[in-house]
Backbone as ProteinMPNN parsed JSONL, in Angstrom:
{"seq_chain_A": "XXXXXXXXXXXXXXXXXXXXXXXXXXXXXXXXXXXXXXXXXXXXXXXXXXXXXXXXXXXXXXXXXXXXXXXXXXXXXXXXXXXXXXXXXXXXXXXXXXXXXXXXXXXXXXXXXXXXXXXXXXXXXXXXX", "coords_chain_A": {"N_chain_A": [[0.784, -13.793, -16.82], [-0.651, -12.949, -13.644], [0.26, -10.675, -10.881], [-0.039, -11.033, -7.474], [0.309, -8.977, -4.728], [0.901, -9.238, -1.134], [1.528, -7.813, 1.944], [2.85, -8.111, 5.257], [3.408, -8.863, 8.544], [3.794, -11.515, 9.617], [3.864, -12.816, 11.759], [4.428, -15.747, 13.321], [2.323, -17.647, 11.743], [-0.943, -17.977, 11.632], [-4.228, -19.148, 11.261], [-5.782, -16.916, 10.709], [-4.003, -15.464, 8.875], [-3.684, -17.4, 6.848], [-5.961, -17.482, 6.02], [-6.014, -15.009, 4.492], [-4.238, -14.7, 2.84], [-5.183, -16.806, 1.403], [-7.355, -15.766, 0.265], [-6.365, -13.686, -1.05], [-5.18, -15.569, -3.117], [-7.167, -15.44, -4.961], [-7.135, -12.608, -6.811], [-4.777, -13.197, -8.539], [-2.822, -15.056, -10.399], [-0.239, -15.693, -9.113], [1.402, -15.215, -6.356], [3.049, -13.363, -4.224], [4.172, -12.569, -1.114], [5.278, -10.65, 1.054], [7.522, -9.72, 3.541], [7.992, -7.984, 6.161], [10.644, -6.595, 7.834], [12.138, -6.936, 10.997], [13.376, -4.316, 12.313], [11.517, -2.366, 11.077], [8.674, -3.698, 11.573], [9.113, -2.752, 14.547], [8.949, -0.232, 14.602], [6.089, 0.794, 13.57], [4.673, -0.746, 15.522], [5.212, -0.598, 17.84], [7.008, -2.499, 18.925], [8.927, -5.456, 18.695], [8.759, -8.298, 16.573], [7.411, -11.63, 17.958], [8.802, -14.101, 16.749], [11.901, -14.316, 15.15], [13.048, -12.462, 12.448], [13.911, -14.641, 10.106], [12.544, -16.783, 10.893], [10.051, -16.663, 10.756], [10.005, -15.899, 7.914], [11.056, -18.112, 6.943], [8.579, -19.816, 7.828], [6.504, -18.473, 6.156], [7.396, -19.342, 3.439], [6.659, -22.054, 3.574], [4.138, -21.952, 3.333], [0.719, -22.507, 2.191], [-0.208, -21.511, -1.514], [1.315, -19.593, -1.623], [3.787, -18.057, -3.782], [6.19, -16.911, -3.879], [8.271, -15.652, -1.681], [9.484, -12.213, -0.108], [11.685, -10.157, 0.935], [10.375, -7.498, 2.998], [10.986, -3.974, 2.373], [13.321, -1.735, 3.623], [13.104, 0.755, 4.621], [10.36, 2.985, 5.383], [7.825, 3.833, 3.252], [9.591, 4.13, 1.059], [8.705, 2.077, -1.319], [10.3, 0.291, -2.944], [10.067, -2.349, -3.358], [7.399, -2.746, -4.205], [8.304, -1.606, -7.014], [10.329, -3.182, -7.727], [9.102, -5.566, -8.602], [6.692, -5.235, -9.753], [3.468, -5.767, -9.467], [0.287, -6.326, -10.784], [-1.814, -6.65, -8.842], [-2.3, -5.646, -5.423], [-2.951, -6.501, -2.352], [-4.568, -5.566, 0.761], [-5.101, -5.974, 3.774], [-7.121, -6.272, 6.751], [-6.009, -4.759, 8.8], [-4.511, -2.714, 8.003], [-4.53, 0.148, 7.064], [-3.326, 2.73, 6.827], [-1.434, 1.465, 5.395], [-2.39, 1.415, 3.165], [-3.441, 3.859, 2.629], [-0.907, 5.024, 1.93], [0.082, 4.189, -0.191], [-1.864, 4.465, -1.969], [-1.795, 7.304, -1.971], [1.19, 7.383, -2.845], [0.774, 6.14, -5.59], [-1.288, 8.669, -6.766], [0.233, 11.154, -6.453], [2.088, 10.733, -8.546], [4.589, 8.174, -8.229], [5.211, 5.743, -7.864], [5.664, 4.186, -10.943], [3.586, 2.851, -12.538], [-0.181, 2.203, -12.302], [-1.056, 0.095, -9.95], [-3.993, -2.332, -9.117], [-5.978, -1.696, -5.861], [-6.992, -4.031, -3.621], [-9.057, -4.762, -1.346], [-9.102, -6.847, 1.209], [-11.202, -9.195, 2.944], [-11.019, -11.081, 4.264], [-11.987, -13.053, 6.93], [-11.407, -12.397, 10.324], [-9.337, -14.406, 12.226], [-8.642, -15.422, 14.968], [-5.449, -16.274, 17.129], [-5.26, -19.019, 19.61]], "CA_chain_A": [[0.717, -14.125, -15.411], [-0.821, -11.418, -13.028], [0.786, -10.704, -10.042], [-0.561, -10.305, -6.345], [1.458, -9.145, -3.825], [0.627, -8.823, 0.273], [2.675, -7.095, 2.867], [3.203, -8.058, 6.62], [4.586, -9.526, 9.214], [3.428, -12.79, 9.561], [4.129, -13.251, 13.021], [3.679, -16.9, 13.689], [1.585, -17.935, 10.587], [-1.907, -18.554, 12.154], [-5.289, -19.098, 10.715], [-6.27, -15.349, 9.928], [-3.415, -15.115, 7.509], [-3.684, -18.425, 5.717], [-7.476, -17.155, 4.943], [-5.875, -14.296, 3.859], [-3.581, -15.53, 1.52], [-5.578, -17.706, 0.008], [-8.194, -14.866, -0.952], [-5.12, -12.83, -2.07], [-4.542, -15.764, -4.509], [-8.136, -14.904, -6.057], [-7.08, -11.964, -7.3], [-3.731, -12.983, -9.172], [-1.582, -16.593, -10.336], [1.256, -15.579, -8.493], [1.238, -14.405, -4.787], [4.048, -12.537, -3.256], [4.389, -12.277, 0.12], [6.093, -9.418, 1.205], [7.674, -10.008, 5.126], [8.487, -6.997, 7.024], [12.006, -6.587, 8.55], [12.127, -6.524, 12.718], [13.121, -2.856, 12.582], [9.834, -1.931, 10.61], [7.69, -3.6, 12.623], [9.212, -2.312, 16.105], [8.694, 1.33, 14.242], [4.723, 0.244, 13.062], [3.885, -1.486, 16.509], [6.251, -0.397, 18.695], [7.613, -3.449, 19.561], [9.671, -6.514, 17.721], [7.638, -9.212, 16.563], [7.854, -12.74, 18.957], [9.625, -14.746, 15.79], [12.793, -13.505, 14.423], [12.891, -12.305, 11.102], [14.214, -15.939, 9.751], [11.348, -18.359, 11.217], [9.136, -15.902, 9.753], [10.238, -15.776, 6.23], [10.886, -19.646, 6.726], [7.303, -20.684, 8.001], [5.595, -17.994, 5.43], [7.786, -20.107, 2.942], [6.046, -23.079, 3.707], [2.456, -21.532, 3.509], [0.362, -22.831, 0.76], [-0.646, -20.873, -2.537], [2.546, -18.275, -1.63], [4.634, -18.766, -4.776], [7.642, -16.317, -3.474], [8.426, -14.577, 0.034], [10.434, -11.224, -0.247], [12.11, -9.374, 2.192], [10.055, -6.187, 2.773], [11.897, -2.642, 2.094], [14.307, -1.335, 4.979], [12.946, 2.149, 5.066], [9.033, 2.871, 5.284], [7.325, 4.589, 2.055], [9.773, 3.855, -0.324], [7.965, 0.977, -2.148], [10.942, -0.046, -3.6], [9.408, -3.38, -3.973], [6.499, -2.534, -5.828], [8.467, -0.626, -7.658], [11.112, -4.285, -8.202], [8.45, -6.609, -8.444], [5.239, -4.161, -10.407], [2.401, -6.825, -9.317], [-0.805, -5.982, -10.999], [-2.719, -6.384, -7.423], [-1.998, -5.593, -4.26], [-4.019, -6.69, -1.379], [-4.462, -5.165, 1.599], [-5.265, -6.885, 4.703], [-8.32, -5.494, 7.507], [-5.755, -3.723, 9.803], [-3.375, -2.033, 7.484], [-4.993, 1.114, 6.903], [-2.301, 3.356, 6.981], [-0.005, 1.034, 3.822], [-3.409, 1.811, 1.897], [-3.675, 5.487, 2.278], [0.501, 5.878, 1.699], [-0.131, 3.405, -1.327], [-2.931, 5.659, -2.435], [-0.555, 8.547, -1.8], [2.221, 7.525, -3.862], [-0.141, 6.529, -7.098], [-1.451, 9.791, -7.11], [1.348, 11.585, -7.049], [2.726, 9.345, -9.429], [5.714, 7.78, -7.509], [5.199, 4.788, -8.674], [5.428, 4.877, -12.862], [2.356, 2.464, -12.544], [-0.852, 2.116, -11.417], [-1.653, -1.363, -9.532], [-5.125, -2.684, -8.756], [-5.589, -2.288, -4.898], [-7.811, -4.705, -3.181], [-8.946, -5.087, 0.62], [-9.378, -8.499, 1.339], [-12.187, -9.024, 3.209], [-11.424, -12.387, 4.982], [-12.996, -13.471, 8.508], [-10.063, -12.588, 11.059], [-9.332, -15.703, 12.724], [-7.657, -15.231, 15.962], [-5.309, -17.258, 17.67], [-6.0, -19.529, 20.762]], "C_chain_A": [[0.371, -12.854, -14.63], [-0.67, -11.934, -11.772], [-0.061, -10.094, -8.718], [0.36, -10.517, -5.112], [0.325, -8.569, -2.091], [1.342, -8.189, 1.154], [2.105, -7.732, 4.62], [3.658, -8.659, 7.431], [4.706, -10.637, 9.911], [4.592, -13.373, 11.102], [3.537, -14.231, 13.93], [1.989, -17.272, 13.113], [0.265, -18.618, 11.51], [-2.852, -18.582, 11.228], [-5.969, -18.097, 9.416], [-4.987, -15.409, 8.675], [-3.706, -16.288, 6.686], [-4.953, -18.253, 5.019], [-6.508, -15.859, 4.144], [-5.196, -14.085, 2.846], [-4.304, -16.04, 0.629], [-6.955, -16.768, -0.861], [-7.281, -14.062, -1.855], [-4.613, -13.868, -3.368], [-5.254, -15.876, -5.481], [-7.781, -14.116, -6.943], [-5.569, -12.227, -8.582], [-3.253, -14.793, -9.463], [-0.425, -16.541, -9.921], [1.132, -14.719, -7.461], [2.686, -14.246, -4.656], [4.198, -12.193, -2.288], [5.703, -11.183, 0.642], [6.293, -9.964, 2.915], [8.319, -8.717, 5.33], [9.378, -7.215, 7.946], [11.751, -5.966, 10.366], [12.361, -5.171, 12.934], [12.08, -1.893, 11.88], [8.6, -2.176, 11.454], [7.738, -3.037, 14.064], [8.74, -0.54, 15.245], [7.225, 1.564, 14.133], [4.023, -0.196, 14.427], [4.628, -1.132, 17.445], [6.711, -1.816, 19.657], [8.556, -4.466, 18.71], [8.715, -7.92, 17.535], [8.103, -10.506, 17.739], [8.664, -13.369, 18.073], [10.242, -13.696, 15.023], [12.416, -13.67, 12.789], [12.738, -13.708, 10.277], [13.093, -16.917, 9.589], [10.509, -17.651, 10.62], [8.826, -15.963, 8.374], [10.152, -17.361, 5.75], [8.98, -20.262, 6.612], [6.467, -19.952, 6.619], [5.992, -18.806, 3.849], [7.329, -21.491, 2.278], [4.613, -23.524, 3.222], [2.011, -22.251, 1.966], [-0.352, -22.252, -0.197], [0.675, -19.618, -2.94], [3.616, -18.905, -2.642], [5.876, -18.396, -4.578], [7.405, -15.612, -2.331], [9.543, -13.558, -0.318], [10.664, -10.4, 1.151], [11.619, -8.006, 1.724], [11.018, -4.654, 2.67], [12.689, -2.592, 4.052], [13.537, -0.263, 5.384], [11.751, 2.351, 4.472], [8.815, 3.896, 4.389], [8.33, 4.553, 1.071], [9.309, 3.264, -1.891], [8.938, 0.17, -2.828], [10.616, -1.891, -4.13], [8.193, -3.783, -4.625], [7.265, -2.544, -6.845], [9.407, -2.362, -8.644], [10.363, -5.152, -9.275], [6.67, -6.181, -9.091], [4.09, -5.6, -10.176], [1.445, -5.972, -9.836], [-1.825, -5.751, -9.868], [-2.142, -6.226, -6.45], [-3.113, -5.59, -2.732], [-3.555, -6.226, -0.255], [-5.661, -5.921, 2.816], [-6.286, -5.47, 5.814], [-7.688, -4.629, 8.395], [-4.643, -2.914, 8.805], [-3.537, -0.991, 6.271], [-3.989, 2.513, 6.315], [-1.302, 3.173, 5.511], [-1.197, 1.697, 2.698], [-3.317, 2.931, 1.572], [-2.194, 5.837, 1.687], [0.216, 5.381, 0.081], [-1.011, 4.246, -2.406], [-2.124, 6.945, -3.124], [0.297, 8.952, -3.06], [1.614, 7.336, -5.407], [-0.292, 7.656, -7.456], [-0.61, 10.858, -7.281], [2.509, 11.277, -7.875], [4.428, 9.161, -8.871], [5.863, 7.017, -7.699], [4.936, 4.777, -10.21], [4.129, 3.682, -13.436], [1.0, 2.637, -11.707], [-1.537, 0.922, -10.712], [-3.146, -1.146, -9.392], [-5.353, -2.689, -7.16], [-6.946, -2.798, -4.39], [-8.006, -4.815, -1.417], [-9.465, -6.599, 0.359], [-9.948, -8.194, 2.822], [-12.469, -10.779, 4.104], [-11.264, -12.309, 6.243], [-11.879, -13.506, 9.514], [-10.468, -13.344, 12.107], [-8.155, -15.354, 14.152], [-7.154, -16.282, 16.797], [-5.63, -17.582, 19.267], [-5.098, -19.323, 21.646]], "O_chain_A": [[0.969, -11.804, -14.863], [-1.084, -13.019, -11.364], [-0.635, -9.005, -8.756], [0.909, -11.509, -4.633], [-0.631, -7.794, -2.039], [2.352, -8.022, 0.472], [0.918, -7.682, 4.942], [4.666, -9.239, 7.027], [5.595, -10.802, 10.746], [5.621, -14.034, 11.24], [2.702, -14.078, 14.821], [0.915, -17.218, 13.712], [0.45, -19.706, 12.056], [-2.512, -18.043, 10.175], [-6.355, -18.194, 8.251], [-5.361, -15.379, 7.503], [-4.056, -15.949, 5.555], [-5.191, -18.635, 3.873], [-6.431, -16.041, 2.929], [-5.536, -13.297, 1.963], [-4.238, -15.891, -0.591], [-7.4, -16.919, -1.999], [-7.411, -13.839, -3.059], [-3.951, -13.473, -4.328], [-4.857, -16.204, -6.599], [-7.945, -14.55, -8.084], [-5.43, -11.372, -9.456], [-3.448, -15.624, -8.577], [0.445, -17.313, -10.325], [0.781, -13.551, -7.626], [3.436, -15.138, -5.052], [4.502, -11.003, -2.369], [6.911, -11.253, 0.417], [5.364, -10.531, 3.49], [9.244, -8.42, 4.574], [9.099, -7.953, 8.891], [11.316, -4.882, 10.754], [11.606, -4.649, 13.754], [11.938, -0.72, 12.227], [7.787, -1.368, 11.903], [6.717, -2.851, 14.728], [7.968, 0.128, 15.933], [6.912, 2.646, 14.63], [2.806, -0.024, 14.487], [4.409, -2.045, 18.241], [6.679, -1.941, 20.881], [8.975, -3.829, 17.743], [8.059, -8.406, 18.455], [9.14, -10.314, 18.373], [9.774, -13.305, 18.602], [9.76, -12.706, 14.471], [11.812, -14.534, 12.153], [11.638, -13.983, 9.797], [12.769, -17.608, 8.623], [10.105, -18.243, 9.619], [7.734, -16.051, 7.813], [9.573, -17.836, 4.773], [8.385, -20.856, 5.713], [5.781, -20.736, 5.964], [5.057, -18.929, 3.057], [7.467, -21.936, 1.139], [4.094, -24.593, 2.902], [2.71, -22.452, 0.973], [-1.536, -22.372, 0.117], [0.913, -19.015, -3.987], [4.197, -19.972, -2.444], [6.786, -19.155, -4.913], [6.35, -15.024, -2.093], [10.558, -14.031, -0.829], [9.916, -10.159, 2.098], [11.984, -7.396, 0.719], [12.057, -4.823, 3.308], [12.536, -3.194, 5.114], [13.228, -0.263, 6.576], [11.647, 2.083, 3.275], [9.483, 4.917, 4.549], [7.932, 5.019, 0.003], [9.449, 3.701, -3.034], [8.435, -0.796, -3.402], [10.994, -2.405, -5.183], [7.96, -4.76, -5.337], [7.071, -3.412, -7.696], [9.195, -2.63, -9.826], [10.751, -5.417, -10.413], [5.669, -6.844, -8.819], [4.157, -6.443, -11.071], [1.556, -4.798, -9.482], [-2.601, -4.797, -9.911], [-1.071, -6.829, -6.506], [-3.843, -4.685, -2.328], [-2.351, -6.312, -0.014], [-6.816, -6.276, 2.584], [-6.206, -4.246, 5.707], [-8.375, -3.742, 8.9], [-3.741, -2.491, 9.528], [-3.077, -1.025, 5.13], [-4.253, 3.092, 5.261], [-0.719, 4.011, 4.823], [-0.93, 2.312, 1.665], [-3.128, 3.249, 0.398], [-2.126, 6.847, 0.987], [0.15, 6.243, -0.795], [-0.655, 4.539, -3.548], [-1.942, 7.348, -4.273], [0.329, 9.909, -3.833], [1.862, 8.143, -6.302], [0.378, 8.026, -8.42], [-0.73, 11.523, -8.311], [3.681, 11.624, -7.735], [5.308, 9.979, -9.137], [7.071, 6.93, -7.921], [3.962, 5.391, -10.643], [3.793, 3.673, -14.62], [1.029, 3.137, -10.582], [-2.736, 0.812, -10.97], [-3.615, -0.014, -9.507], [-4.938, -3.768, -6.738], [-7.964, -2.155, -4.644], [-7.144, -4.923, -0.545], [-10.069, -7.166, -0.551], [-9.511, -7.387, 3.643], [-13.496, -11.386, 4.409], [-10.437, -11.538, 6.728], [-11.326, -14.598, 9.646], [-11.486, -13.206, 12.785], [-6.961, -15.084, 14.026], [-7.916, -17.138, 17.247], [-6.103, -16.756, 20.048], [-5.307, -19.621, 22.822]]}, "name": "protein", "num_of_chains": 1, "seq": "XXXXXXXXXXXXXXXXXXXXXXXXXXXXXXXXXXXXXXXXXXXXXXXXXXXXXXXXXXXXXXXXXXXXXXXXXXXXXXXXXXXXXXXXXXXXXXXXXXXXXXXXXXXXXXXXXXXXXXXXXXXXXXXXX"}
């Protein structure tokens, strides 16, 4: 089974992510959704997302091709859920520039005791109305 995992913060599951999911489940038979905890994203965006953590994790829950939802790490650059959960892919989404280069980062300095596959996903951001 090869594993693909996503990261973010799926704030009120619209369009753009459900494309993006479902290319993320090209790459792997088992998607992982990673959700980012309200004090990550107020640190990342400076703000708190509009849906609490909960409806979040619930609706991404719901989504279709997502085989598990995980609660993202507490504390930024650890990876500790790579590190849980070693997915063979990891997709990275058109604005999240920044997880790539740390992601990058930690490979190379081997911080992680693997090396994943990382992918940009490359689907058509769909914005809501």
């Amino acid at each position: 089974m090869r594993k693909i995992m996503v990261f973010g913060t799926f704030d009120g599951l619209h369009e753009g992510h459900r494309a993006m999911l479902k290319e993320a489940k090209q790459y792997g038979d088992y998607l992982i959704a990673v959700v980012a905890q309200d004090h990550i994203v107020h640190h990342l965006k400076g703000h708190l997302p509009q849906k609490n953590f909960v409806e979040r994790f619930e609706h991404l829950e719901k989504a279709d091709g997502v085989d598990k939802v995980v609660i993202g790490d507490a504390e930024i650059g650890t990876w500790n859920i790579v590190k849980r959960y070693k997915p063979e892919v990891i997709g990275i989404g058109h604005d999240q520039h920044m997880l790539k280069n740390d992601l990058e980062l930690q490979i190379k300095n081997k911080k992680l005791d693997y090396k994943p596959e990382i992918v940009m996903l490359h689907y058509a951001e769909v914005r809501r109305e």
